[in-house]
C-alpha positions in Angstrom: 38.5 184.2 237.7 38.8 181.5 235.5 38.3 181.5 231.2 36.7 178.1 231.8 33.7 178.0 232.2 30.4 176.6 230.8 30.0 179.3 227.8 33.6 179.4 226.4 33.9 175.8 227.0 30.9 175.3 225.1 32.1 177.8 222.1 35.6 176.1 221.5 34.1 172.6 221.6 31.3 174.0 218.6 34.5 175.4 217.1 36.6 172.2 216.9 33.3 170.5 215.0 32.9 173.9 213.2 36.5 173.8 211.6 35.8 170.0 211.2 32.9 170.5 208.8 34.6 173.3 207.1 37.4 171.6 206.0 35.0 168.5 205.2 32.8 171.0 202.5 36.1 172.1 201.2 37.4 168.4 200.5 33.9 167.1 199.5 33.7 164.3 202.2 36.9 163.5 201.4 38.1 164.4 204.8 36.2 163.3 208.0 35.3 166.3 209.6 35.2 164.4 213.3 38.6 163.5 212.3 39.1 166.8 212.2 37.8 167.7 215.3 39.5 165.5 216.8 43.3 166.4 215.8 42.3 170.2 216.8 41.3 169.1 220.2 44.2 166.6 220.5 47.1 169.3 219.2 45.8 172.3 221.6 45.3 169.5 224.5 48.8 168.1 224.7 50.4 171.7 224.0 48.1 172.9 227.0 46.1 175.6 225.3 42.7 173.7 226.4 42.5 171.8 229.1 41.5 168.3 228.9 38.0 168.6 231.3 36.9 170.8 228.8 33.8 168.8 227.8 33.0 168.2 231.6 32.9 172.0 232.3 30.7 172.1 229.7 28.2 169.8 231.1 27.8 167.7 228.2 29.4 164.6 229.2 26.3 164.5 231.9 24.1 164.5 229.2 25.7 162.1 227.1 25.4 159.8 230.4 21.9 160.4 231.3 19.6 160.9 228.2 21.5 162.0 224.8 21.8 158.2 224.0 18.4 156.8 224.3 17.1 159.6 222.5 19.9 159.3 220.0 18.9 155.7 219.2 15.1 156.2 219.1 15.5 159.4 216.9 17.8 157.0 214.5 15.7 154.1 214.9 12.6 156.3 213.8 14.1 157.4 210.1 13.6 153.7 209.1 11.0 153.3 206.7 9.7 149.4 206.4 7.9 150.3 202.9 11.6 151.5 201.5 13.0 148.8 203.0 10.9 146.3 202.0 11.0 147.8 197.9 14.8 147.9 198.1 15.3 144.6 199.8 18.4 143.9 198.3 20.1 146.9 199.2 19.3 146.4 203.2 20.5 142.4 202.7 23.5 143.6 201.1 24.6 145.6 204.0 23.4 143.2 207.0 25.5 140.5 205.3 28.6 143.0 204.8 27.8 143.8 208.4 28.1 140.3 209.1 31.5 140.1 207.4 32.8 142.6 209.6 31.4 140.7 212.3 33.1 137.4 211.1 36.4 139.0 210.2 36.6 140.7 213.9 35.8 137.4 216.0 38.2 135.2 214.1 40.8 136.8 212.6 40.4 140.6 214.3 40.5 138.4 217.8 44.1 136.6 217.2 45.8 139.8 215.7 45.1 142.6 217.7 43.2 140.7 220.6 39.2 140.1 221.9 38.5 143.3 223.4 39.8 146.0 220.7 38.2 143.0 217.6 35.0 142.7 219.1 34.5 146.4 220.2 35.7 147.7 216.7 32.3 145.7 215.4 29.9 148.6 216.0 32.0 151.7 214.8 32.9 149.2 211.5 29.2 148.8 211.2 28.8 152.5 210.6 27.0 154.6 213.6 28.5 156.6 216.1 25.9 155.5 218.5 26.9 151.8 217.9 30.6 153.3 218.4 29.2 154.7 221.9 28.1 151.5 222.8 31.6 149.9 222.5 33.0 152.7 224.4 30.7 152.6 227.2 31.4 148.9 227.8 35.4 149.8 227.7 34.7 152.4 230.2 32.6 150.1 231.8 35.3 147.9 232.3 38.0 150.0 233.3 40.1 149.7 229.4 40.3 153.0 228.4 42.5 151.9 226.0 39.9 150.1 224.3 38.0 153.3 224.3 39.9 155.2 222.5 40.7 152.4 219.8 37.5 152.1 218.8 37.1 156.1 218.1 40.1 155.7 216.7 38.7 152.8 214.7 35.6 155.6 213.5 37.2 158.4 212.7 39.7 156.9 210.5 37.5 154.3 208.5 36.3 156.7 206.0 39.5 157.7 204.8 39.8 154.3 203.9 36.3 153.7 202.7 35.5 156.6 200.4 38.6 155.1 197.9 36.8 151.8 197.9 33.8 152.8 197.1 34.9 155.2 194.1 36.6 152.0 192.6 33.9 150.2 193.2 31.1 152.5 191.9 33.5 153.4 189.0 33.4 150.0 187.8 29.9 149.3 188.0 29.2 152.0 185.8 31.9 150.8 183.4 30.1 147.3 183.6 26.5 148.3 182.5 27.3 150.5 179.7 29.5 147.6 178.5 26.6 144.8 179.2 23.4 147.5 177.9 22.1 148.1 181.2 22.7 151.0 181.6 21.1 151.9 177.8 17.8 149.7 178.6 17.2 151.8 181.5 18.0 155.0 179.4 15.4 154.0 177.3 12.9 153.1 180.1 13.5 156.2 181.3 12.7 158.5 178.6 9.5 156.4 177.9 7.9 156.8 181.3 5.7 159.8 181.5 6.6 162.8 184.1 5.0 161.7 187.4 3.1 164.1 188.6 4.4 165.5 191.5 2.1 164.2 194.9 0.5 166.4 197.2 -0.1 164.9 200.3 -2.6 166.4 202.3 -2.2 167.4 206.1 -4.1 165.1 208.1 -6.7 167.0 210.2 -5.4 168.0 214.0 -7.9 165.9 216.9 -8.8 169.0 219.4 -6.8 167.3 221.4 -3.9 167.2 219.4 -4.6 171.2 218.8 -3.5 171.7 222.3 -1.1 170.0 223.0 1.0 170.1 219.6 4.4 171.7 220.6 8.5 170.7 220.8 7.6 169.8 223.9 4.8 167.1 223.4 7.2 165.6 221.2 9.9 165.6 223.5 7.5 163.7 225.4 6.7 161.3 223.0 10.7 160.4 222.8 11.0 160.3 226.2 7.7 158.2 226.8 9.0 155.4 224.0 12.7 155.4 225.4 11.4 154.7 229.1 9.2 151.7 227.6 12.0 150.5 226.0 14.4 151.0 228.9 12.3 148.9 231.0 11.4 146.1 228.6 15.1 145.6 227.5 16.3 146.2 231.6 13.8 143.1 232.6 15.0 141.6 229.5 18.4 141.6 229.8 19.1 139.1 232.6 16.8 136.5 231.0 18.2 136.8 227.8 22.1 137.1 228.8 22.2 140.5 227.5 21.4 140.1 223.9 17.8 141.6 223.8 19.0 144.7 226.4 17.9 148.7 226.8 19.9 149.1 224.0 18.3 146.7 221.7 15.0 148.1 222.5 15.4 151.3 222.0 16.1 150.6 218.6 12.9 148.5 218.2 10.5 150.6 219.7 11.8 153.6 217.9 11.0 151.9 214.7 7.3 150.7 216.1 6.5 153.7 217.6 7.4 155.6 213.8 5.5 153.1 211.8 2.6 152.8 214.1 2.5 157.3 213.2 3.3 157.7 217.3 6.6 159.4 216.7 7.4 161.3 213.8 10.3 160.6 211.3 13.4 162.2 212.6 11.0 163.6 216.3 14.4 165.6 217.6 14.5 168.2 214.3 11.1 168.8 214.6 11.3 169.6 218.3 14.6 171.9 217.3 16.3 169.6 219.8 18.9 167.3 217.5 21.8 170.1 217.1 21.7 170.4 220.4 21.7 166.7 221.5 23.9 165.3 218.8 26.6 168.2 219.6 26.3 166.4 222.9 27.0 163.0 221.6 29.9 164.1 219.2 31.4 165.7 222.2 32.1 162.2 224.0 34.8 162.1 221.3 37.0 164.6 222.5 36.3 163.0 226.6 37.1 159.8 225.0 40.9 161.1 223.2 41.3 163.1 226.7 41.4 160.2 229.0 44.4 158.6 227.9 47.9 160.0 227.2 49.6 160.3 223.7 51.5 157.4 224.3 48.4 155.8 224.6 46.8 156.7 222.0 49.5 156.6 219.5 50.0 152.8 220.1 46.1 152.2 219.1 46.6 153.8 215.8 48.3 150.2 214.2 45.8 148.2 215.6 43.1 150.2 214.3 44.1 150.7 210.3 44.9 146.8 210.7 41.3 145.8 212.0 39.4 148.4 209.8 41.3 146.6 206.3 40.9 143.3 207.7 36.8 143.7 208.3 36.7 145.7 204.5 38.3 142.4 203.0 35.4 140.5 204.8 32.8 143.2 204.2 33.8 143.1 200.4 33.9 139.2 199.4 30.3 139.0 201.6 28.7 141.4 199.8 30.9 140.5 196.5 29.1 136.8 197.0 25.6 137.8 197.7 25.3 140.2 194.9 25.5 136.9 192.7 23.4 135.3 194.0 21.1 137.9 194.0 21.9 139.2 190.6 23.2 142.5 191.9 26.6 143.2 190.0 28.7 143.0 192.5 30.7 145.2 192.0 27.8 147.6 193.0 27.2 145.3 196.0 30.9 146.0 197.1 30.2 149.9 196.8 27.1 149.5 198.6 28.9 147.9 201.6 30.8 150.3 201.8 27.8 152.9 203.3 29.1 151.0 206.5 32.7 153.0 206.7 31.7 156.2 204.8 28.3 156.7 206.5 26.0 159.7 205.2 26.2 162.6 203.4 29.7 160.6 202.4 27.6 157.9 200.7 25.2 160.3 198.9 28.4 162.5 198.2 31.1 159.9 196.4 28.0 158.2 194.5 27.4 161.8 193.3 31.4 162.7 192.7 31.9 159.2 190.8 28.7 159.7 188.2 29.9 163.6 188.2 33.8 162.3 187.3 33.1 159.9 184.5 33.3 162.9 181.8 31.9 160.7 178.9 28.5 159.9 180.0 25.8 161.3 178.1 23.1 163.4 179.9 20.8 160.9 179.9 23.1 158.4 181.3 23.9 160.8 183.9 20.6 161.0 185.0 20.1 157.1 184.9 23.3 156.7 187.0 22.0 159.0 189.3 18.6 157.4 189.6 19.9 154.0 189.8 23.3 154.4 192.3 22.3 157.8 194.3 19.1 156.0 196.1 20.5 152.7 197.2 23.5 154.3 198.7 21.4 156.6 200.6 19.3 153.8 202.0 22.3 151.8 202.6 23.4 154.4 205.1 20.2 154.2 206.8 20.7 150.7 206.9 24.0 150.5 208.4 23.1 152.8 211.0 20.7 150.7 212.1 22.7 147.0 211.8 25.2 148.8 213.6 23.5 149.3 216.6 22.2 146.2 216.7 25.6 144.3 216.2 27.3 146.6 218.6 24.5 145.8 221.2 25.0 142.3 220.7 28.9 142.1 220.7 29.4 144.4 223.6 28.6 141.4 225.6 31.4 139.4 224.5 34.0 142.3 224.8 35.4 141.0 228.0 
């Protein structure tokens, strides 16, 4: 009788992401935790202590192919809010034109160093979502370049490490910039003015009988499900009129955010059916079937070409973002940290905005709390943000890949 099967797989897979996290907490975000996942797998892989089917005997992969995605992207697609985006306007500019950069920096310089497939597929995992990274990898696979594959989870797992520095510096300096210029006094000031807002209560709409019924994890698994198949068939019909820009893809993203605004789905519909952990454990796991279907050799010679495309794109990301924030009268060096939500993705963002106000020892209290109120927010929302550019520039650039 074989130790393989659906239940242990299942247990050592939630371990690997288990130990990730862990060492994660312990480093404050400083350490990816799918990174860590990731090396786990990879070192009891190639020394044969788990086989390298694990994921398939644990019937995730099938997920991942059939459903985990759409819902994924419709469940992401649902957290944007277009009143917050439309109050912090900036913010989202500031990361569709670093997303842009990265896009630039990819198809011209990313393209002659380390070739069209690798630059153009490292677009959506740059951008900042692991969906958008799924994307990429799905084309590769697609294609028959598992190669590619792997470089561009390569390309996601690594980019924080590289991102969280940057946006410490660039944070840091802001800070260091309005207490120099006043800013940071005036809005002291303002703050200690305003009056306590009263804390709002918002009452629970009332249930239609109908609704009373039929209110359950289920009926909003069916709402998901109901919006993804729309969108599957729009962007399938779509695609071969349009080339393959507007595609299932796309349009899951768009009619997750419709269907949230319009009050169909609810913010975030896979928590509140208790469905996400399950689901997104599904998604994470395409990692570890992405590492296992090359060999070492493989894999060791994307490494290079991944650190060199993930710099490249945060030079572009930077002077974009660097650029608009004067012309938008954003200091830019605040612009710069924002951009970088893209690589360090969330609770990173929330966490090194945090760490950086926590580290400057000399600020008052009441600066603290104005640093926090003015930094903590936009970073949040740029994560958002990026999650949701990604997508969309991975969805696009997967069609010139190849």
């Amino acid at each position: 009788m074989s130790f393989w099967v659906v239940s242990t797989a299942m247990a050592v897979i939630a371990l690997f992401f288990v130990i990730g996290n862990a060492v994660s907490v312990k480093t404050k975000g400083y350490i990816n935790s799918v990174l860590v996942a990731v090396i786990v797998f990879l070192v009891l892989m190639y020394t044969g202590v788990v086989p390298a089917d694990v994921t398939v005997t644990a019937g995730l992969t099938g997920m991942v192919g059939s459903f985990v995605i759409p819902f994924c992207i419709v469940d992401v697609a649902s957290t944007l809010k277009l009143k917050e985006l439309k109050n912090e306007w900036k913010t989202a500019l500031i990361i569709v034109v670093a997303t842009l950069g990265i896009a630039v920096i990819c198809a011209t310089v990313g393209v002659a160093a380390i070739g069209r497939a690798r630059a153009i597929g490292a677009i959506g995992p740059l951008g900042g979502a692991l969906l958008a990274t799924t994307i990429s990898q799905q084309m590769a696979t697609a294609m028959n370049a598992p190669d590619v594959a792997v470089f561009v989870m390569i390309v996601l797992v690594l980019q924080m490490l590289i991102g969280l520095p940057i946006a410490s510096i660039c944070l840091k300096q802001y800070i260091k910039n309005i207490r120099a210029n006043g800013e940071l006094a005036a809005h002291c000031e303002q703050l200690a003015a305003a009056a306590p807002a009263a804390a709002a209560v918002q009452a629970e709409a009332k249930r239609s009988a109908f609704s009373r019924y039929v209110e359950s994890d289920y009926w909003v698994f069916f709402k998901v499900a109901l919006v993804a198949s729309i969108a599957y068939f729009i962007g399938t019909w779509l695609a071969p009129v349009t080339k393959s820009i507007i595609n299932a893809t796309l349009c899951y993203l768009i009619f997750g955010v419709a269907a949230a605004e319009l009050g169909f789905l609810d913010r975030s519909p896979l928590a509140k059916a208790r469905s996400q952990g399950i689901i997104y454990f599904a998604l994470f796991s395409l990692l570890l079937s992405t590492f296992a279907s090359v060999s070492f050799e493989v894999m060791m010679s994307q490494i290079l070409p991944a650190v060199a495309i993930i710099l490249m794109a945060a030079v572009g990301m930077l002077v974009f973002s660097a650029v608009l924030g004067k012309v938008l009268k954003v200091d830019p060096w605040l612009a710069m940290g924002i951009s970088m939500c893209c690589y360090i993705g969330y609770p990173g963002s929330q966490i090194v905005a945090e760490e950086v106000i926590r580290g400057t020892t000399d600020l008052t209290e009441e600066e603290n709390k104005t640093c926090t109120q003015m930094i903590v927010p936009r970073m949040v929302l740029g994560y958002f943000v990026a999650a949701i550019t990604s997508i969309l520039a991975a969805s696009v650039a997967v069609g010139f890949m190849f």
